[in-house]
C-alpha positions as a printed Julia matrix, in Angstrom:
95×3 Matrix{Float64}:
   0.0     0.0    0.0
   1.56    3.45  -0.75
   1.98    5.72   1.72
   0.8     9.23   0.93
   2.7    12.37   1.09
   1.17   14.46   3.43
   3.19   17.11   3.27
   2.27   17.98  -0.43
  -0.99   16.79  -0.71
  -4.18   16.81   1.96
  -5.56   13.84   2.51
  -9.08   13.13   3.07
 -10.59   11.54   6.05
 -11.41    7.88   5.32
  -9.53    7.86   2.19
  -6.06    6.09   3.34
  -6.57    2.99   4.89
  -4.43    0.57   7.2
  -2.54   -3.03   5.82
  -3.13   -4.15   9.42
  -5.95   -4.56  11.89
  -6.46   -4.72  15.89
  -8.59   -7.68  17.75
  -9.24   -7.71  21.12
 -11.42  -10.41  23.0
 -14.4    -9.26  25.22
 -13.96  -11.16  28.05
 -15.76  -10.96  31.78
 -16.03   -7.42  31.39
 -12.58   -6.55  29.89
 -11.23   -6.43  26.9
  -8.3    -9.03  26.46
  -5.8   -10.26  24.05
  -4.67   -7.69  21.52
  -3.33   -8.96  18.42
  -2.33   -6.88  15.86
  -2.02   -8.56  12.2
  -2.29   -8.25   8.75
  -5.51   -7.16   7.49
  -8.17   -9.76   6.93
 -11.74  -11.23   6.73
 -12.69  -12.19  10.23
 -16.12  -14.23  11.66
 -18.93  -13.06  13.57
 -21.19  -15.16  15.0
 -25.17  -14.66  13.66
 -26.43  -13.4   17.03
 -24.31  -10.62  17.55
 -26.54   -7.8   18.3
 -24.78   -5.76  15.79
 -26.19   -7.43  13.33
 -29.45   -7.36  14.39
 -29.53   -3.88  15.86
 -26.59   -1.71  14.56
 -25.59   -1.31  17.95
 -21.4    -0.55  17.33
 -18.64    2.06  17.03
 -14.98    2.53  15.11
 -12.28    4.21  16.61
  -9.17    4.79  14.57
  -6.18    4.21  16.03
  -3.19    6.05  13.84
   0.21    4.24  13.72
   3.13    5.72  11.92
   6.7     3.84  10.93
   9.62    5.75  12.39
  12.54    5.83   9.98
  14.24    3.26  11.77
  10.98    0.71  10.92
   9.59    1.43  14.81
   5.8     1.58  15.04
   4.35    5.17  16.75
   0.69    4.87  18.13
  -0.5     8.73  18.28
  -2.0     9.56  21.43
  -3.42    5.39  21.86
  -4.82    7.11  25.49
  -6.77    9.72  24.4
  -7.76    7.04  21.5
  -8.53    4.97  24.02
 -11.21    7.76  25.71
 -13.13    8.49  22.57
 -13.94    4.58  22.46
 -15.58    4.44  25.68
 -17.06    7.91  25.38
 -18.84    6.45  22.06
 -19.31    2.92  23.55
 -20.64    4.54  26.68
 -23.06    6.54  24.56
 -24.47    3.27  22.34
 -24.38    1.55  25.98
 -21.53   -1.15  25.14
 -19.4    -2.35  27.39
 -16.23    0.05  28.51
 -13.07   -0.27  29.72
């Protein structure tokens, strides 16, 4: 995927998209496991109510590549507090 050059060209929100993705489990009332892959299909299982009842949210997380080929999360906290502001809001569970 290219990466776009920001500093001649804006780029429009929703318009550049990520090669990788984040999963975490939902489990007893926390979210668990964070795995951070390649981007791909995933299941859902039939009865999840957001299916049913468009009950969900997105939060972007941004992640840059340093020079050196580190990985920069910008601002993952405040990230972080948007998600359970807008999962509070649609009443989902928060961390």
């Amino acid at each position: 995927m290219p990466i776009p050059d920001l500093l001649t060209k804006p780029v429009a929100f929703g318009t550049v998209h990520t090669d990788h993705i984040l999963e975490c489990d939902f489990i007893n009332n926390a979210w668990q496991n964070p795995k951070i892959s390649e981007y791909h299909n995933f299941q859902i299982n039939p009865l999840n109510a957001t299916l049913h009842y468009s009950i969900n949210l997105f939060e972007g997380m941004k992640a840059f590549k340093t020079d050196d080929n580190q990985i920069n999360l910008f601002r993952p906290d405040m990230n972080m507090k948007r998600m359970n502001i807008s999962a509070k809001r649609v009443t989902l569970p928060v961390s």
